[in-house]
KOLKOL-725318 format. One record per residue: x, y, z of N, C-alpha, C in turn; residue in one letter; residue number from 1. Coordinates in pm, 1 decimal, padded with zeros to 6 digits. Example, Ala and Ser with C-alpha at 12.3 -4.5 7.8 and 13.67 -1.06 7.14 Angstrom:
2
    n.east   n.north      n.up   ca.east  ca.north     ca.up    c.east   c.north      c.up  resn  resi
   01319.0  -00569.0   00780.0   01230.0  -00450.0   00780.0   01320.0  -00330.0   00780.0     A     1
   01285.0  -00225.0   00708.0   01367.0  -00106.0   00714.0   01290.0   00003.0   00787.0     S     2
% end
This chain:
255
    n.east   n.north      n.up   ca.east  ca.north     ca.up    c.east   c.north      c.up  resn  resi
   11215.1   11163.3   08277.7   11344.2   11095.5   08279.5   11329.8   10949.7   08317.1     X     1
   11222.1   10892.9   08411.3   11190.6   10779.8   08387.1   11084.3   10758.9   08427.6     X     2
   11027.2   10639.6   08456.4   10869.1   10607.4   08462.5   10817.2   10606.0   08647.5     X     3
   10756.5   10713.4   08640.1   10707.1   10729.3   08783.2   10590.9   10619.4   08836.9     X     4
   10620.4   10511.4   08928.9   10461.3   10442.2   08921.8   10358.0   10549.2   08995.1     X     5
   10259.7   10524.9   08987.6   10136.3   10579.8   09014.3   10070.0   10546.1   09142.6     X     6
   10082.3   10686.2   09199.0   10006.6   10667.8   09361.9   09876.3   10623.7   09362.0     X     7
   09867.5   10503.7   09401.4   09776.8   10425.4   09395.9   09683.4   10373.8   09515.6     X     8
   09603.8   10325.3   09533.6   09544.1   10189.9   09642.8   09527.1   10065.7   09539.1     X     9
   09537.2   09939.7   09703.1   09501.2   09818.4   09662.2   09363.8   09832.0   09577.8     X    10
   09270.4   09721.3   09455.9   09155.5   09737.3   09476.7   09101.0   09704.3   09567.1     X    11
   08989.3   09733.4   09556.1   08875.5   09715.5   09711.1   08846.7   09598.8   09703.6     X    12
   08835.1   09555.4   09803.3   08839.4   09384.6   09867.4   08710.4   09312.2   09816.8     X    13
   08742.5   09180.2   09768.2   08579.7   09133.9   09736.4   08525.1   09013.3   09877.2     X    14
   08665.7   08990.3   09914.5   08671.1   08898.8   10025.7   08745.6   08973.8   10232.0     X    15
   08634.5   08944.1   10257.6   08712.0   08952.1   10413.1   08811.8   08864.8   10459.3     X    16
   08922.5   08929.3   10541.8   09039.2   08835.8   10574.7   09030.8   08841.9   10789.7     X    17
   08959.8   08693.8   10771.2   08903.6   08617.9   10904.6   09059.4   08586.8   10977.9     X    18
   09128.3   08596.4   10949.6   09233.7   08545.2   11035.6   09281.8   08662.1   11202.4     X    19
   09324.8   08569.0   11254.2   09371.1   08614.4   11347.0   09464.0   08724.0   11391.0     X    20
   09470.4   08802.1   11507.9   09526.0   08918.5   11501.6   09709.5   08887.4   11431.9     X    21
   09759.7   08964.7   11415.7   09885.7   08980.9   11379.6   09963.6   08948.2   11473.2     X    22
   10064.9   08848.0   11455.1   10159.9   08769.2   11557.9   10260.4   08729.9   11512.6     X    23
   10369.7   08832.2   11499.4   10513.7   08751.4   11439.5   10590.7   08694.1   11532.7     X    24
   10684.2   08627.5   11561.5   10768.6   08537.4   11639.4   10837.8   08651.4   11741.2     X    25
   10829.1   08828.6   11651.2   10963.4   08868.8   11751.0   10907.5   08975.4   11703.1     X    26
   10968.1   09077.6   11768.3   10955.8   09272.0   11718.8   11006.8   09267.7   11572.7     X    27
   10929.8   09322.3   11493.5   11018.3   09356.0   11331.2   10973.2   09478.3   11321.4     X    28
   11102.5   09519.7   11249.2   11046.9   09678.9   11148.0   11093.2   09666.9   11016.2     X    29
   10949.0   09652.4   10925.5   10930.1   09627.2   10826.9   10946.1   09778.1   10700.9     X    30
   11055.3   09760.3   10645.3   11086.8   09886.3   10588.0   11046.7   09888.9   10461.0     X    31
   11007.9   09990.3   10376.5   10928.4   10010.3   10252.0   11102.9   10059.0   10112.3     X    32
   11060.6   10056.1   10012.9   11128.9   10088.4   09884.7   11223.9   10195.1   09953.7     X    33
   11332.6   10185.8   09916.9   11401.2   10282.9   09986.1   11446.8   10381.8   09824.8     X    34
   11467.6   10329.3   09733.8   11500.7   10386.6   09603.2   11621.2   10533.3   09606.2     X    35
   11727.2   10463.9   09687.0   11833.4   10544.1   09650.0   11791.6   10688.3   09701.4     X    36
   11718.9   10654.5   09826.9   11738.2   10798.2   09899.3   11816.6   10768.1   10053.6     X    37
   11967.6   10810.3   10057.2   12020.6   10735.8   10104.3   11945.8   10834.3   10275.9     X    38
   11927.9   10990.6   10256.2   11895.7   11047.2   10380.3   11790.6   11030.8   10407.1     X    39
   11706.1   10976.5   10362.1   11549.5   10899.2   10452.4   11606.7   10786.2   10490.4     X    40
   11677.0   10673.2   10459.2   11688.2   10553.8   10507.2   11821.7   10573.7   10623.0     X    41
   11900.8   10745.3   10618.3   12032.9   10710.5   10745.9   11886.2   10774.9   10840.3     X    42
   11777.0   10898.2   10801.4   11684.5   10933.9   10931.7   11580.7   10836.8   10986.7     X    43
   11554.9   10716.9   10915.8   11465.5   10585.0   10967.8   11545.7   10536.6   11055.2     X    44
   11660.9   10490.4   11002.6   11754.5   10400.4   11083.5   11799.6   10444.2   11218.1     X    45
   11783.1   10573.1   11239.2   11828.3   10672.7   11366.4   11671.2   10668.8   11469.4     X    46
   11568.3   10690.3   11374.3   11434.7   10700.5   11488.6   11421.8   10508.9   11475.2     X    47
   11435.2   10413.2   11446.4   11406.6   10286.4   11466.8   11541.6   10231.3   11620.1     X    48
   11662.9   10297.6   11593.3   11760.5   10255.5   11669.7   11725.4   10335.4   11825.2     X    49
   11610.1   10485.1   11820.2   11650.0   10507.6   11918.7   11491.6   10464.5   11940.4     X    50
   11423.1   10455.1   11903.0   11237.5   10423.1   11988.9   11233.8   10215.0   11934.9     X    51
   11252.3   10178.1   11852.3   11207.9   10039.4   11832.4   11347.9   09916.1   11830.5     X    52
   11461.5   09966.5   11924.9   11504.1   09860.1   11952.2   11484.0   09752.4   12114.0     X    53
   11515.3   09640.6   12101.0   11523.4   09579.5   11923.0   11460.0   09541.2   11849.6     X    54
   11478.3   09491.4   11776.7   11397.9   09445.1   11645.8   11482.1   09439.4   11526.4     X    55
   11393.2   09316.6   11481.8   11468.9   09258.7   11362.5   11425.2   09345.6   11222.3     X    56
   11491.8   09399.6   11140.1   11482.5   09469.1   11054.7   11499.0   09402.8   10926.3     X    57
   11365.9   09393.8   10839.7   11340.4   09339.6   10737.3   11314.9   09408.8   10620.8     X    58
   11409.7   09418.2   10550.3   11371.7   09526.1   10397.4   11295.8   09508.7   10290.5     X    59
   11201.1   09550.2   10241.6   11096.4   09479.0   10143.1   11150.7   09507.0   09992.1     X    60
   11277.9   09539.8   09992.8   11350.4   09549.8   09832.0   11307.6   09696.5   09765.4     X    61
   11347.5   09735.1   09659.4   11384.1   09801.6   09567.5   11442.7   09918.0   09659.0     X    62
   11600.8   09864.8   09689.5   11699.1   09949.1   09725.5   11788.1   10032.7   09663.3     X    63
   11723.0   10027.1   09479.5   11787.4   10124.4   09392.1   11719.1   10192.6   09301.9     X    64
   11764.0   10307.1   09165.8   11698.4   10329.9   09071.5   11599.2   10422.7   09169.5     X    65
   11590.6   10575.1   09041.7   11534.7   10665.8   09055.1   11586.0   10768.1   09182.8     X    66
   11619.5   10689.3   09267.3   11721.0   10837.1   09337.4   11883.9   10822.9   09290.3     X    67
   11929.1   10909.1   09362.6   12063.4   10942.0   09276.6   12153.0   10881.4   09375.8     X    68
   12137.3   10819.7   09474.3   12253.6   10787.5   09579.4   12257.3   10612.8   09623.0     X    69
   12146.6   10562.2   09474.1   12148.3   10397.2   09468.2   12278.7   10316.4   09498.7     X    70
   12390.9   10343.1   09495.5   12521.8   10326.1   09528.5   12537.9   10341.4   09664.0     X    71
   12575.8   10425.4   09733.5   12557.7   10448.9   09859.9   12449.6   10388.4   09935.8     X    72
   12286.5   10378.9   09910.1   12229.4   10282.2   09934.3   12254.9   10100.4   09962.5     X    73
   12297.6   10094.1   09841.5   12315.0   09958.6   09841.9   12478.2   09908.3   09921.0     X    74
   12563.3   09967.5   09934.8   12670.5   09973.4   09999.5   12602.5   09953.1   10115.6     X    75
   12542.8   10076.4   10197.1   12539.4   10044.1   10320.7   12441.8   09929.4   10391.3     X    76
   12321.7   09901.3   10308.0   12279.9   09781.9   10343.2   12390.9   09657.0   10289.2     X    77
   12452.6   09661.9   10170.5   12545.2   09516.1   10192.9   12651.7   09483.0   10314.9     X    78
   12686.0   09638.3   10391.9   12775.0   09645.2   10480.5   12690.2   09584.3   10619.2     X    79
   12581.4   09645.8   10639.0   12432.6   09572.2   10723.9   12421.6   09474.7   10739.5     X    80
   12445.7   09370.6   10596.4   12411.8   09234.1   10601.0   12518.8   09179.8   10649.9     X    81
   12651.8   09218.6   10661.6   12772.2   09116.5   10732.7   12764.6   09206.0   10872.8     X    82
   12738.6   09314.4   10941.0   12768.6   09321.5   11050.7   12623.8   09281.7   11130.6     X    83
   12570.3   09246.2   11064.2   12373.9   09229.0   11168.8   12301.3   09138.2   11018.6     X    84
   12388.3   08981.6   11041.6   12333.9   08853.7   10978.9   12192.5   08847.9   11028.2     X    85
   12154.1   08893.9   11140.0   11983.1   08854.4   11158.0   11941.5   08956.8   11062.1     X    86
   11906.3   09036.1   11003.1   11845.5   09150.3   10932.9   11802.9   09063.9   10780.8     X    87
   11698.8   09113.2   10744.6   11627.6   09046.5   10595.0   11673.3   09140.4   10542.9     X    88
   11666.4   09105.7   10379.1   11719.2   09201.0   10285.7   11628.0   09118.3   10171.0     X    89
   11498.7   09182.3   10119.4   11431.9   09100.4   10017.3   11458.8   09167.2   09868.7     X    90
   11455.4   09024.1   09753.6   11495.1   09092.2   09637.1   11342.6   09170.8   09637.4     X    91
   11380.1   09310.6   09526.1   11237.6   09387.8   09472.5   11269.3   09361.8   09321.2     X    92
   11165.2   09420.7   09251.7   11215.2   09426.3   09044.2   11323.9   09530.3   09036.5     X    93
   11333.0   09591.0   09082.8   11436.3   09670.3   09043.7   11550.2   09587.6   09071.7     X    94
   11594.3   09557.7   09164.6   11701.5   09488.5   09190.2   11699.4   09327.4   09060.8     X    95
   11620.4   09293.5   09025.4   11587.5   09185.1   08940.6   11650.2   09241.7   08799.1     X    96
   11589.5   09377.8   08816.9   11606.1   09467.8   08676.1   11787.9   09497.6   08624.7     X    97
   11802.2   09497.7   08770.9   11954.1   09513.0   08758.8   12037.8   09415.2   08729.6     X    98
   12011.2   09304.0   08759.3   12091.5   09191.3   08752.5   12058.9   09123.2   08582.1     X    99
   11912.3   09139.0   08548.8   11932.3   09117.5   08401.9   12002.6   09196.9   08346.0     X   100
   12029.7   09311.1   08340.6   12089.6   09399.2   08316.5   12265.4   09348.1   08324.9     X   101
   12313.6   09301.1   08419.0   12415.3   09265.0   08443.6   12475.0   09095.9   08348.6     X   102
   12317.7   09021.7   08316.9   12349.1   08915.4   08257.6   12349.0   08955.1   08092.0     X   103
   12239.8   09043.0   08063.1   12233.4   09068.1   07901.2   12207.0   09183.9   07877.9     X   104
   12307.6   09320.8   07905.0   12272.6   09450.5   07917.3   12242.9   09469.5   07748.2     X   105
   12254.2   09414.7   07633.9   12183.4   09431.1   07572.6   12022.7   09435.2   07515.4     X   106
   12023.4   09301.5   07575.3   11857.2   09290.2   07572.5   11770.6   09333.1   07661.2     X   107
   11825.9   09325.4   07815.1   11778.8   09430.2   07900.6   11806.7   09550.0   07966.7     X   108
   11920.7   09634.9   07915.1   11979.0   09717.0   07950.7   11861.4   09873.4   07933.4     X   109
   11786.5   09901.6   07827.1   11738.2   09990.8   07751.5   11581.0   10011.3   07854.9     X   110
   11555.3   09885.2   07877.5   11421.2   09871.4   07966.0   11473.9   09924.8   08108.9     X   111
   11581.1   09902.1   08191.8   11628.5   09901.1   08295.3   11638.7   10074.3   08354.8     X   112
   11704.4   10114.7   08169.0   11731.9   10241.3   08170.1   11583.2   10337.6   08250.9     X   113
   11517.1   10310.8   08135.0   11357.8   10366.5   08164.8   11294.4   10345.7   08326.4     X   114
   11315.9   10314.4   08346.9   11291.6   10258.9   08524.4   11332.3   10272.4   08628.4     X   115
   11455.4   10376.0   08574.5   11519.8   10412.8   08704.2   11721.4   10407.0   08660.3     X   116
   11700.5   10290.2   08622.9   11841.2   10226.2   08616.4   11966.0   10348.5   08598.9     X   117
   11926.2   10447.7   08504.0   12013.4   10601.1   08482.5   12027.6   10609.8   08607.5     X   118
   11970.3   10638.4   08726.4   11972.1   10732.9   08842.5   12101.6   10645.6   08892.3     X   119
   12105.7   10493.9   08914.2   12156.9   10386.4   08928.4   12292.4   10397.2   08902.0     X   120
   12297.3   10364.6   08739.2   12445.0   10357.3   08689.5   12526.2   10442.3   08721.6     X   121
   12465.7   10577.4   08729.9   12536.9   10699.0   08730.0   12591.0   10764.8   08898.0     X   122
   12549.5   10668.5   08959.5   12567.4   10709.6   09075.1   12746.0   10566.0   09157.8     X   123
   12705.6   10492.7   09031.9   12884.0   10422.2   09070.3   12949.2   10432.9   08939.2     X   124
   12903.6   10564.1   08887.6   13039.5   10651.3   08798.9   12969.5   10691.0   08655.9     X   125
   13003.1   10766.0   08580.4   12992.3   10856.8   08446.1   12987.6   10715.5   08341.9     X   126
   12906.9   10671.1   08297.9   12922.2   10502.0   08194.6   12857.9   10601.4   08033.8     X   127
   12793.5   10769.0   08069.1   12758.2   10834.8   07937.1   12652.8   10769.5   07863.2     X   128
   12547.4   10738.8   07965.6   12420.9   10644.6   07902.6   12284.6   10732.6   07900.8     X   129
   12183.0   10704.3   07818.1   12080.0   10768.7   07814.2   11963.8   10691.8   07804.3     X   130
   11841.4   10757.7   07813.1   11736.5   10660.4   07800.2   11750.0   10479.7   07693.4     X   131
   11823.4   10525.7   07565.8   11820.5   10453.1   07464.6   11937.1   10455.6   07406.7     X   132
   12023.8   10291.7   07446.4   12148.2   10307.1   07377.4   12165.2   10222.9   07300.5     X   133
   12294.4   10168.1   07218.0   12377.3   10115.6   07163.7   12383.1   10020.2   07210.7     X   134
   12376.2   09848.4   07206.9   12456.6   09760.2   07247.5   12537.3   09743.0   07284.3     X   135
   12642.5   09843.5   07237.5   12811.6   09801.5   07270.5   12803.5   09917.9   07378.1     X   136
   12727.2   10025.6   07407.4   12721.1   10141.0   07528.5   12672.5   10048.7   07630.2     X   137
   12592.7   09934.6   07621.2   12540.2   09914.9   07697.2   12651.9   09777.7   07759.5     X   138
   12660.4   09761.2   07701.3   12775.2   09594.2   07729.4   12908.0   09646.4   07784.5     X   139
   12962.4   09795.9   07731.6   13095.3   09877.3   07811.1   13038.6   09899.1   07969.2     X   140
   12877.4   09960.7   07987.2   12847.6   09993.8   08066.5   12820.1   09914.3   08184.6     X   141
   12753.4   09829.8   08136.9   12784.1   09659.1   08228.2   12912.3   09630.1   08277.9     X   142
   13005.2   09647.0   08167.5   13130.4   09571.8   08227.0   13194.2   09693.2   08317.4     X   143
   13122.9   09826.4   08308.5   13230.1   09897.8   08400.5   13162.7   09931.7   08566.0     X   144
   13038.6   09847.4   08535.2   12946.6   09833.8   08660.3   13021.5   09742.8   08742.6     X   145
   13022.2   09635.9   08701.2   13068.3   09508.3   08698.8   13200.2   09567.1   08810.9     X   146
   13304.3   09601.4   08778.5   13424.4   09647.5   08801.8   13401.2   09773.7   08877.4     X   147
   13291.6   09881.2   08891.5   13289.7   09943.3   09024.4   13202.2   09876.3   09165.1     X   148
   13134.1   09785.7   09163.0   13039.1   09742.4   09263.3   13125.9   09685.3   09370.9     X   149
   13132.1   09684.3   09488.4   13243.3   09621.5   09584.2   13237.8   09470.6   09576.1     X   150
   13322.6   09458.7   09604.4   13349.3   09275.7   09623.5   13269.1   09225.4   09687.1     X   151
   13160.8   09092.8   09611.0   13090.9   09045.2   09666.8   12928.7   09098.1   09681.4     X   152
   12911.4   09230.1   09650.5   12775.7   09263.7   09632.0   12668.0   09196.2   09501.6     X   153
   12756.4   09161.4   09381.4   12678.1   09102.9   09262.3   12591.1   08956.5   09380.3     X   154
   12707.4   08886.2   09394.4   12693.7   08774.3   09465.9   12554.6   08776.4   09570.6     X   155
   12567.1   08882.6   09664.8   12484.8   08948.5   09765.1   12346.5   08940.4   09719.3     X   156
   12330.3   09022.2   09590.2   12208.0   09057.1   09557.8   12136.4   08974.6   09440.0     X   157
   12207.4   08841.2   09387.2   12163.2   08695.5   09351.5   12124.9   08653.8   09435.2     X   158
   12141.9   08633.9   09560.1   12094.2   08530.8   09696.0   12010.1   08597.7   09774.7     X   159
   11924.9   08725.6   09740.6   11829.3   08739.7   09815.2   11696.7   08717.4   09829.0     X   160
   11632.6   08652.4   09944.8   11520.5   08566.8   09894.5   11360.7   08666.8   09895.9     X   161
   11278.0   08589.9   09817.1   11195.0   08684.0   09746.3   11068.5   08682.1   09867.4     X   162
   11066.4   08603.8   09946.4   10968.5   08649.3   10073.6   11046.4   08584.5   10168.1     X   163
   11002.9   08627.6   10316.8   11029.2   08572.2   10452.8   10915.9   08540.8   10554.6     X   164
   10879.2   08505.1   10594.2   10770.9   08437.7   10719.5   10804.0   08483.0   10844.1     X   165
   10742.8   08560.9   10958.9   10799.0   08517.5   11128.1   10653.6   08496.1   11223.4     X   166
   10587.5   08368.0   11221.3   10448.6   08378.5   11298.6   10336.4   08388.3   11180.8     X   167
   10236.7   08444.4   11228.3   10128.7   08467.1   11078.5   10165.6   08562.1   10990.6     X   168
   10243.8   08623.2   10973.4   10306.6   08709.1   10929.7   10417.0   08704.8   10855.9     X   169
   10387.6   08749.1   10651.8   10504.3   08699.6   10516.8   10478.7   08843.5   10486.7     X   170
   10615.2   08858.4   10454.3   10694.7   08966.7   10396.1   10745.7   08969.5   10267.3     X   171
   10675.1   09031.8   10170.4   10705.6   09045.7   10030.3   10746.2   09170.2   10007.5     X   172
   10824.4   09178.7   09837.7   10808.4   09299.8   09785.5   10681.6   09323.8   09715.9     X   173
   10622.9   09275.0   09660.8   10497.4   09359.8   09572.4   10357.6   09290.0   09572.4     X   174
   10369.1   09141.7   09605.1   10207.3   09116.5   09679.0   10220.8   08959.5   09651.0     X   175
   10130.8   08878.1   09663.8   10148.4   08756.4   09676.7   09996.5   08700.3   09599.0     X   176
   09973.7   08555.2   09509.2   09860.8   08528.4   09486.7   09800.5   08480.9   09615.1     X   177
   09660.7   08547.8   09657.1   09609.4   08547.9   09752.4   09557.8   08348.0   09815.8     X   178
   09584.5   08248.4   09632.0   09537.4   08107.0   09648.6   09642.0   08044.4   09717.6     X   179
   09762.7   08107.5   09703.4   09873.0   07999.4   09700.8   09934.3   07983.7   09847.3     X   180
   09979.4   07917.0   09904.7   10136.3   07986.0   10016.3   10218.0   08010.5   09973.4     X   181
   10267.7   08123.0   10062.8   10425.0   08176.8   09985.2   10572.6   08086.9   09904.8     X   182
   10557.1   08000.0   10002.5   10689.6   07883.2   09902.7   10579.2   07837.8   09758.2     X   183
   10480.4   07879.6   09723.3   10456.0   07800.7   09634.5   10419.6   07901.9   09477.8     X   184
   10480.4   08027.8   09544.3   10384.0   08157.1   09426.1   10511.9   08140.3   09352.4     X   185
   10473.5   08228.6   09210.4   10558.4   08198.4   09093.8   10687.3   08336.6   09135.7     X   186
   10797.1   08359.1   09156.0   10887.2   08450.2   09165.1   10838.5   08588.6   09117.8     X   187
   10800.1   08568.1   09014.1   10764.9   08703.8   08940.4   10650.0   08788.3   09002.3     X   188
   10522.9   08677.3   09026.7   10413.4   08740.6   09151.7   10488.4   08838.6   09263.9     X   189
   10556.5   08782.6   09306.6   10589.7   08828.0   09466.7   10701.2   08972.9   09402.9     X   190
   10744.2   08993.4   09291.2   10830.4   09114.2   09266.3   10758.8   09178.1   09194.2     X   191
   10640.6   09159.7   09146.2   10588.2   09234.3   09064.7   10447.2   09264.8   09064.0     X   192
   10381.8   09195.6   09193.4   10237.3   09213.9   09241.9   10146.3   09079.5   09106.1     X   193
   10048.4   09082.8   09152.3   09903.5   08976.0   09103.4   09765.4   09035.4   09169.7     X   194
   09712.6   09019.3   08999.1   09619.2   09102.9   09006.5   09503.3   09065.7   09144.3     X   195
   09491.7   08931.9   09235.3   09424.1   08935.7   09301.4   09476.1   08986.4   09448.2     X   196
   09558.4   09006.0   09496.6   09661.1   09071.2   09564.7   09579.8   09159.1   09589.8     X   197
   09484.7   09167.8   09766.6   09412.3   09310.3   09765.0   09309.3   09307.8   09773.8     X   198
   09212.7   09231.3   09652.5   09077.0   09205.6   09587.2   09022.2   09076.5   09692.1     X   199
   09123.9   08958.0   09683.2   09077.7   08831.9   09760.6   09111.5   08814.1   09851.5     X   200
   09102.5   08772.8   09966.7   09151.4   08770.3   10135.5   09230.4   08679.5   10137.4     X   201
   09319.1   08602.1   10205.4   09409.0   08481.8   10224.1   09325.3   08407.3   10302.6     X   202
   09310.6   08309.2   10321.9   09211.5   08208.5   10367.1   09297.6   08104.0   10465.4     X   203
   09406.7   08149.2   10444.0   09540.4   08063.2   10526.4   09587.3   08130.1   10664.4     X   204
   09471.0   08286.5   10713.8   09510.2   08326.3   10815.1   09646.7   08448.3   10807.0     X   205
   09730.2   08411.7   10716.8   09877.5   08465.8   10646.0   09831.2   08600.0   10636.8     X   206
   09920.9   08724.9   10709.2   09904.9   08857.7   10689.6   10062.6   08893.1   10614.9     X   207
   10007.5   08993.1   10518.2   10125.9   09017.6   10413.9   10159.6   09154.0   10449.6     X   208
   10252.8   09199.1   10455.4   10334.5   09331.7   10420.5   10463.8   09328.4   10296.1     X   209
   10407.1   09478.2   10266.0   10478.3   09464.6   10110.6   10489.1   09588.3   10085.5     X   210
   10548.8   09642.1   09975.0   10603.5   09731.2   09910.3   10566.9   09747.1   09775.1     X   211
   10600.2   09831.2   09677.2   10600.1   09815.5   09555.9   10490.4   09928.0   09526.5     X   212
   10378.4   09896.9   09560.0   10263.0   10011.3   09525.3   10276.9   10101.7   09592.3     X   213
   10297.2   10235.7   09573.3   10289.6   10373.4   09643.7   10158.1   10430.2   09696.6     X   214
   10129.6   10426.6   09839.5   10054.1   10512.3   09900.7   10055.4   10668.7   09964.9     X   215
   09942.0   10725.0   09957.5   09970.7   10880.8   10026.1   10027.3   10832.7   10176.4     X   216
   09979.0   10761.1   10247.5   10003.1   10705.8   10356.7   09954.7   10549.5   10410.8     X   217
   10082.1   10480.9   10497.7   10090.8   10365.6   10500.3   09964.5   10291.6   10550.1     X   218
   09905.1   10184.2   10501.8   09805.1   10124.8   10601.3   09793.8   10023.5   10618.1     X   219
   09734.1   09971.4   10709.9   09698.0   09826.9   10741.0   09525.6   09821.8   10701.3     X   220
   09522.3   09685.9   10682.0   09391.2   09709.5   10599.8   09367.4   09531.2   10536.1     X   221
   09252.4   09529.2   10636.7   09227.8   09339.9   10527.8   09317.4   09247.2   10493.0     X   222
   09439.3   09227.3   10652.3   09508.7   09161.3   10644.5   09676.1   09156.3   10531.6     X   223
   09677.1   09328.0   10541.0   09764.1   09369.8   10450.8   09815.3   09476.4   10457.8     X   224
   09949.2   09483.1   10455.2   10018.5   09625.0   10548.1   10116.3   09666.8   10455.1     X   225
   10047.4   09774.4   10438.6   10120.2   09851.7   10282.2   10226.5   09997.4   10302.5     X   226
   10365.7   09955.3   10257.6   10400.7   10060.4   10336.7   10541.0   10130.1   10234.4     X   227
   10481.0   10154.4   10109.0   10544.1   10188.5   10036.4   10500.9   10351.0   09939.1     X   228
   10590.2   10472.4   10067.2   10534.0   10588.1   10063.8   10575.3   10676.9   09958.4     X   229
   10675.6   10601.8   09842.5   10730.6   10675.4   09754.0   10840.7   10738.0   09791.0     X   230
   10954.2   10727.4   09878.1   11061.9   10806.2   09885.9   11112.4   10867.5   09805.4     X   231
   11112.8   10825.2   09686.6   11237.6   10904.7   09564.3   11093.7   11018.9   09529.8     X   232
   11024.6   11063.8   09552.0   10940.3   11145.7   09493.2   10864.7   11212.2   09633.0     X   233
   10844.8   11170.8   09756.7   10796.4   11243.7   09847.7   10853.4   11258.5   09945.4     X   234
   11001.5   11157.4   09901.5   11104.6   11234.3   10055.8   11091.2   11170.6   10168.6     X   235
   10986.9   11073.5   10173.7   10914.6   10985.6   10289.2   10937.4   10827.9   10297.4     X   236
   11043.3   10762.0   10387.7   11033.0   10632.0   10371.8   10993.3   10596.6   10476.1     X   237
   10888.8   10508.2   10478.9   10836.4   10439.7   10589.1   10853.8   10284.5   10644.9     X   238
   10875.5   10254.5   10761.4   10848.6   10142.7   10811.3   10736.4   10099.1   10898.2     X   239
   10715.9   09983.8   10933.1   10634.1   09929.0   10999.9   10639.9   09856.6   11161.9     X   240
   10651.5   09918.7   11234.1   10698.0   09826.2   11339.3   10596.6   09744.5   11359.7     X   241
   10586.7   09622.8   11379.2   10491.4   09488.3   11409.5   10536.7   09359.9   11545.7     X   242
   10470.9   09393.3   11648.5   10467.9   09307.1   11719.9   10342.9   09251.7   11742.8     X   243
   10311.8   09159.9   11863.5   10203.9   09103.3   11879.8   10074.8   09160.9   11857.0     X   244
   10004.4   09181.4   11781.6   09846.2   09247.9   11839.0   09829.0   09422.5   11768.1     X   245
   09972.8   09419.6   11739.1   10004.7   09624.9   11681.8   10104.1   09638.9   11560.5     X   246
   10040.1   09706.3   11511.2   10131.1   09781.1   11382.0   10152.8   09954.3   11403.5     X   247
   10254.8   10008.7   11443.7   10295.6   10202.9   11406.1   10409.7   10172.9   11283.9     X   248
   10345.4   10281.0   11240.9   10452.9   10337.7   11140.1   10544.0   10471.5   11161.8     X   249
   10612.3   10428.8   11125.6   10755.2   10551.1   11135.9   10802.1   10576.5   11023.4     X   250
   10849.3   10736.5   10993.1   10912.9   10769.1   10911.6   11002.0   10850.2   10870.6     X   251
   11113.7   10815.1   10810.4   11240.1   10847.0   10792.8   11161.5   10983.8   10677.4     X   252
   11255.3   11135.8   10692.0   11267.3   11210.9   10608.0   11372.8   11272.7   10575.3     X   253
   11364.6   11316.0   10427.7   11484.3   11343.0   10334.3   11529.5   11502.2   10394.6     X   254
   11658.2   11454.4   10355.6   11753.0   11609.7   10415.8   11814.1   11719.2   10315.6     X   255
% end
């Protein structure tokens, strides 16, 4: 029904990453793909509120597509972002996927589908779409998206920025070119991973956590903290708590 990515690892490193221990500005818990499983992300949010507050809570994106409760998902983090303004909310491709989708559901509506986007549409109402539609199914279906999403969420999820920084420590969705600094990588890198991402060390000291690639379990590893456990398929969303000197992971499970 749509395209499962593949439980994977980074490749194996060709470069060591010399930088210094891990030091963000403040406590964060760094949360992985949540993909529209809304009861792993209400059971994270319950073990983070009662063992890791406080802490600033930073989302590494793809908050929709492929589970069925992407609606409810994305509601309650847009409701998140006006009552707890300190909290990150990073764009992922899916969320990218959606919004082309929203600008030219013809030309990208059909791709969107395949990726999740069904689980998506259908979860803020019946639009009668399938893997492969019609133009005009797809342009009704837009416009009746359009007209169920709450006020102000389109808006919401245009303005979310594609990495964040706190200390040696940048927060992406899907990986970063290992040459560049983060203000300087191309948009699409950081939502959609680069092939050296993994392979080459950062040489800037910069430790990344990210999302996007699915692991059996989360790790830290060569200056890179991977914590994207597959929820919509293993029921498991994980975060990262990161303060000075330590990384645990915690994890929310499906009900």
């Amino acid at each position: 029904m749509f395209s499962r990515k593949k439980t994977t690892h980074l490749p194996l490193h060709d470069t060591r990453f010399e930088g210094a221990s891990i030091a963000p500005n403040e406590p964060l818990c760094v949360i992985g793909d949540i993909h529209g499983q809304i009861s792993c992300l209400t059971s994270l949010m319950n073990k983070i509120a009662q063992d890791y507050t406080p802490s600033r809570l930073v989302f590494v994106g793809d908050y929709i597509d492929r589970g069925d409760q992407s609606a409810q998902v994305l509601t309650r983090l847009y409701e998140l972002s006006k009552t707890d303004p300190e909290t990150v909310f990073l764009m992922g491709n899916h969320e990218e996927m959606m919004l082309s989708f929203l600008d030219d559901p013809a030309k990208s509506g059909n791709r969107w589908m395949r990726y999740g986007g069904l689980q998506t549409i259908a979860s803020f109402g019946s639009f009668r779409l399938v893997e492969h539609n019609t133009s005009e199914a797809l342009v009704a279906a837009r416009d009746g998206l359009k007209e169920a999403m709450p006020d102000g969420l389109e808006s919401w999820l245009r303005d979310l920025p594609r990495f964040w920084k706190s200390g040696n420590l940048g927060v992406v969705h899907a990986g970063a070119d290992p040459a560049k600094p983060l203000d300087a990588q191309d948009p699409k890198t950081l939502t959609w991973g680069h092939s050296d991402f993994g392979r080459r060390a950062r040489e800037d000291g910069l430790w990344i956590a990210h999302g996007h690639t699915i692991f059996d379990m989360p790790q830290e590893k060569n200056g890179i903290i991977s914590i994207d456990t597959g929820a919509y398929a293993t029921g498991r969303l994980t975060a990262a708590h990161i303060t000075a000197g330590n990384v645990e992971f915690v994890q929310g499970l499906k009900t």
